[in-house]
N, C-alpha and C positions, 0 to 999 in steps of 0.2 A: 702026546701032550702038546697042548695047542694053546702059546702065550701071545695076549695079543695087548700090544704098547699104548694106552691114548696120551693125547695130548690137549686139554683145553686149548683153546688159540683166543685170543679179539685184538686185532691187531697186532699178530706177531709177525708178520712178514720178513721182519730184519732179524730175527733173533732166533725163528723156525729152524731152518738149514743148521746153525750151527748146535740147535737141541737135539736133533734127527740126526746129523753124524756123529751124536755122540753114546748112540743106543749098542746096544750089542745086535749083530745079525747073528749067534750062534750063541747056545748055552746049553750045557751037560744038564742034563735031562729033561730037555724040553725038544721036541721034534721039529716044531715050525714056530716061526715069529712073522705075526703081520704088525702092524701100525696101524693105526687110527686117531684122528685127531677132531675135534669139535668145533667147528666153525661158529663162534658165538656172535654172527652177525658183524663179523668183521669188513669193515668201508676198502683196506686196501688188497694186497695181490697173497692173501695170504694161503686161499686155496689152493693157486697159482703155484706157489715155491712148495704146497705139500705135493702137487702131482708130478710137479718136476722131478722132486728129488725120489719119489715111486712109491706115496704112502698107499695102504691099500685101499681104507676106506676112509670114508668121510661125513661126519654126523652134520648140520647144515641147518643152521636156525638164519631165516630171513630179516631175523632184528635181533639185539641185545636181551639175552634173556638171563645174565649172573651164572658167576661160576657152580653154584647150586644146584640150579637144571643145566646145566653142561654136562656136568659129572652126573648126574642122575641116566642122561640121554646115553653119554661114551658108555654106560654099564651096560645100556639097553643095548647099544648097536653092538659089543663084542661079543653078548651072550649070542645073539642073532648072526654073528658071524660062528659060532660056534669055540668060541673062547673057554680052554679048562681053570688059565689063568690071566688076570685081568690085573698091568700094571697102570699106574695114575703116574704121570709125573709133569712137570711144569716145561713151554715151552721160551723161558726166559734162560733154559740151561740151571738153573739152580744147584739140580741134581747132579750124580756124574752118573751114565750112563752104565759106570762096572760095577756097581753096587747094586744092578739092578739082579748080579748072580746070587749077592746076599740076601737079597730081600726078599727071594722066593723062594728061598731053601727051605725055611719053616713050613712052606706049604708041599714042598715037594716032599720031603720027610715025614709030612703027615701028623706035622706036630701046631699049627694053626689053622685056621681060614683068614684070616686078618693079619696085616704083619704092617707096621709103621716105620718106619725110617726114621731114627732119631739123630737130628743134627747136632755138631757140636757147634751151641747156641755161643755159650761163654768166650771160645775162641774165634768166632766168626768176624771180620771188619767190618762189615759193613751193617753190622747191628747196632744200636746206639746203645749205651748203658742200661738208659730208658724200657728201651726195647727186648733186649735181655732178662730184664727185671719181669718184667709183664709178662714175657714168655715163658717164664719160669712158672710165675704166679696160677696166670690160665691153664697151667699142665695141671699145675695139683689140683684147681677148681677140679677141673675135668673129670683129674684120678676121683676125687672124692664123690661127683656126682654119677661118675659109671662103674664105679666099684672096681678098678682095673689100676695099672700098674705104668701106664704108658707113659712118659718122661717127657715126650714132645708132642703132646696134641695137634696144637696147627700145620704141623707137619704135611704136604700133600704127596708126598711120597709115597703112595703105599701099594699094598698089592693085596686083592682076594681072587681065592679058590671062585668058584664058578658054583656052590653053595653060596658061601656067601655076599657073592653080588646078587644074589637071586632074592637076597631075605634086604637088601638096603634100602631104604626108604628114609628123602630127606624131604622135608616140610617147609625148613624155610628158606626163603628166596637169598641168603647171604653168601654163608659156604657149607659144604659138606664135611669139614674137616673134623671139628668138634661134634655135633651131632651125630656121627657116624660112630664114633670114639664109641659114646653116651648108648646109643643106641644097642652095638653091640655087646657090650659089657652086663646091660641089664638084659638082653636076651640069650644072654649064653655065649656068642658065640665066641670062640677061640679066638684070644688075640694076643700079640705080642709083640713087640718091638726088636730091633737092630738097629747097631751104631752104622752110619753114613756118611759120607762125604760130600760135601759143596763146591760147587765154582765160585770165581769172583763174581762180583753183580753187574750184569750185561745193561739194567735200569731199573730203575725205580719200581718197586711195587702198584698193584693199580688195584689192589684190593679195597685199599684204604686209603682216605686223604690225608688223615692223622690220626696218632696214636691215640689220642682220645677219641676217636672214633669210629678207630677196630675195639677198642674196651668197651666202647659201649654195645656195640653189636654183638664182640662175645659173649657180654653178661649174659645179655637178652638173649640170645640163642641159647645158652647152657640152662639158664631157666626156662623157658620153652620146653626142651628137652625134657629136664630134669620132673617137669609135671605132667610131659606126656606121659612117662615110664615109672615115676612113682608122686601119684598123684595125691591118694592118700600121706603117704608121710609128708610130700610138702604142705598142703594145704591145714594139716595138723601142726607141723612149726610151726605156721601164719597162725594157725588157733591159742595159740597155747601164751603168747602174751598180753591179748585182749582178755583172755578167762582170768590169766592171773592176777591182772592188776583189777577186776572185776572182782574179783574174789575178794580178794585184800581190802577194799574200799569196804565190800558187802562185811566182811569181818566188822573192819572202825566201828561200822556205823553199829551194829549188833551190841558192839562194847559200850558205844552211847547209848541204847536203849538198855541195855541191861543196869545204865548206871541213871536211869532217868531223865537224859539230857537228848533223846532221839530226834525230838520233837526239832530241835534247831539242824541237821543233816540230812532231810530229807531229801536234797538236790544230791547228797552222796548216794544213800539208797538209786537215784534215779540213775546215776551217773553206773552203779554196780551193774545195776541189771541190764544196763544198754552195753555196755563193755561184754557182758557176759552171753547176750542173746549174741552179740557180733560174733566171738569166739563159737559159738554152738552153729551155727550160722554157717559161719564157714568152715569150721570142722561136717559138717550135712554137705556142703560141697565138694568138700573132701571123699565122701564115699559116695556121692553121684559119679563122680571123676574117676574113680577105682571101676564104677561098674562101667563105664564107658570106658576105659584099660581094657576091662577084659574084653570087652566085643572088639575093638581095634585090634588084641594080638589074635585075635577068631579070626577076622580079616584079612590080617596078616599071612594065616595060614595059608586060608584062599588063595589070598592073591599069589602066594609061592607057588602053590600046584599050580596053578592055573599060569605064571610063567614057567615051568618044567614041559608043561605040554606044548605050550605055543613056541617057544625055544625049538623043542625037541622035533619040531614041523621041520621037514630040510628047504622046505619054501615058503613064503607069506601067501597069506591067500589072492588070491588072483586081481578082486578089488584092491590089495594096497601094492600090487606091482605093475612097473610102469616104464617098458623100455623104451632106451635114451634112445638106441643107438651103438650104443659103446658099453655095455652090459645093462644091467638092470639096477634101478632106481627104487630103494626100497624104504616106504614113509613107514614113519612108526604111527601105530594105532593110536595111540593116546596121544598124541601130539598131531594131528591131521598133517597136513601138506607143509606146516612150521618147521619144519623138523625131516631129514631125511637121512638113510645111511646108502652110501656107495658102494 
């Protein structure tokens, strides 16, 4: 059983070394532990302090590409290292490094693919009231849109089985943390949470610039989501208050003609039936959207086998390997020369 650690990085130079002495090298039942961490185009020495301290590998985007495709990337290069289990955790220390024996037990036991780290939000100092409240809020969005049970959404603690990193697929450029939630939940896969522990705050967040502008991002990604994976039902809410107040008008005005006086409501009449083409309109959109669901989890499939095979290669093909020197240089195919693993 073969657990392999990432770490997003952009600019963590200062904060790297003390997240990385704080991992476990040994955990009952797991055989081997490597490292890996995702160089997001970071300007200082942060590569630097991961080779020093002896990570093994190294994901390697030559510009700022968001923690989105970071995490999308670190899943690609641990399967491709051969990973059965794939933890995520932050290189500001957030996490605490013994909690990482909790948080894979579900998978080890056989009893998730997915497992979340749930912080104690309430008691934490360094969350503003503000901030607590929102984090709260955004969980239940989440629960409600992924049909799941998970308490701390934006959580990036987490950990998957080596299925299920094979089946993740994030779309937008913000974070993976909510979409993944979303994602899983409406395709099945096994997921579940554990209570976690925090550090103090080594700095500031760089997620966000302000609280109103992580809220607005998470809306927008949860809806995103929310209408890749259930398309039809959204776009039917969107229908269903155009039709009805369409409806209602198209009633009035029926009551005026039935009473002789139609003649003066005509602009209701028009106002009915443009409210109620909108409604029908976009409920039609609604199940173009469903049929496009179905070919995307068709897709979906695809593209799973099709990572199980290319995974299950003990090498990359020849075109995308490229020795340094000092082992081999290995680019991901979907990302050309942008992107490398060590």
């Amino acid at each position: 059983m073969k657990l392999i650690i990432q770490i997003p990085c952009y600019n963590e130079a200062e904060t790297l070394e003390v997240a990385l002495n704080d991992l476990p090298k040994k955990l009952d039942g797991v055989d081997e532990i490597e490292y890996l961490i995702i160089n997001d185009g970071s300007h200082d020495n942060t590569v630097e302090v991961a080779k020093k301290w002896g990570v093994h590998h190294v994901v390697n985007f030559k510009q700022n590409k968001g923690l989105a495709k970071g995490f999308v990337a670190g899943l690609d290069g641990c399967l491709r290292c051969g990973a059965d289990i794939i933890v995520n955790t932050d290189a500001d220390n957030q996490y605490r490094g013994e909690d990482i024996a909790t948080l894979i037990k579900p998978i080890l036991d056989g009893e998730a693919d997915m497992v979340i780290g749930e912080r104690p939000i309430d008691s934490t100092e360094h969350f503003s009231y503000v901030k607590k409240k929102l984090q709260h809020f955004g969980s239940w969005v989440v629960r409600k849109a992924s049909n799941t049970d998970i308490p701390d959404a934006p959580s990036g603690f987490r950990a998957f089985s080596r299925e299920a990193a094979m089946r993740m697929n994030v779309v937008n450029d913000y974070t993976y943390t909510l979409e993944t939630i979303v994602q899983a939940g409406r395709e099945k896969i096994a997921i579940t949470s554990v209570p976690i522990h925090t550090n103090a705050e080594l700095r500031p967040s760089r997620l966000f610039k302000s609280i109103w502008g992580y809220v607005k991002k998470s809306v927008l990604t949860i809806l995103r989501a929310f209408m890749m994976y259930k398309p039809l039902m959204c776009f039917t809410i969107l229908a269903i208050p155009s039709t009805v107040v369409g409806l209602g008008i198209g009633i009035r005005f029926l009551y005026f003609l039935a009473n002789g006086t139609g003649n003066g409501h005509i602009q209701s009449l028009i106002l009915a039936c443009t409210l109620i083409i909108i409604g029908f309109l976009t409920f039609m959109i609604g199940l173009v959207a469903d049929v496009i669901a179905a070919n995307r989890k068709i897709l979906q499939d695809v593209q799973y086998h099709v990572k199980r095979m290319e995974y299950e290669k003990e090498m990359p093909e020849e075109e995308n390997r490229k020795d340094t020197g000092k082992g081999l240089l290995y680019f991901d195919p979907g990302m050309g020369e942008n992107a490398a693993v060590k």
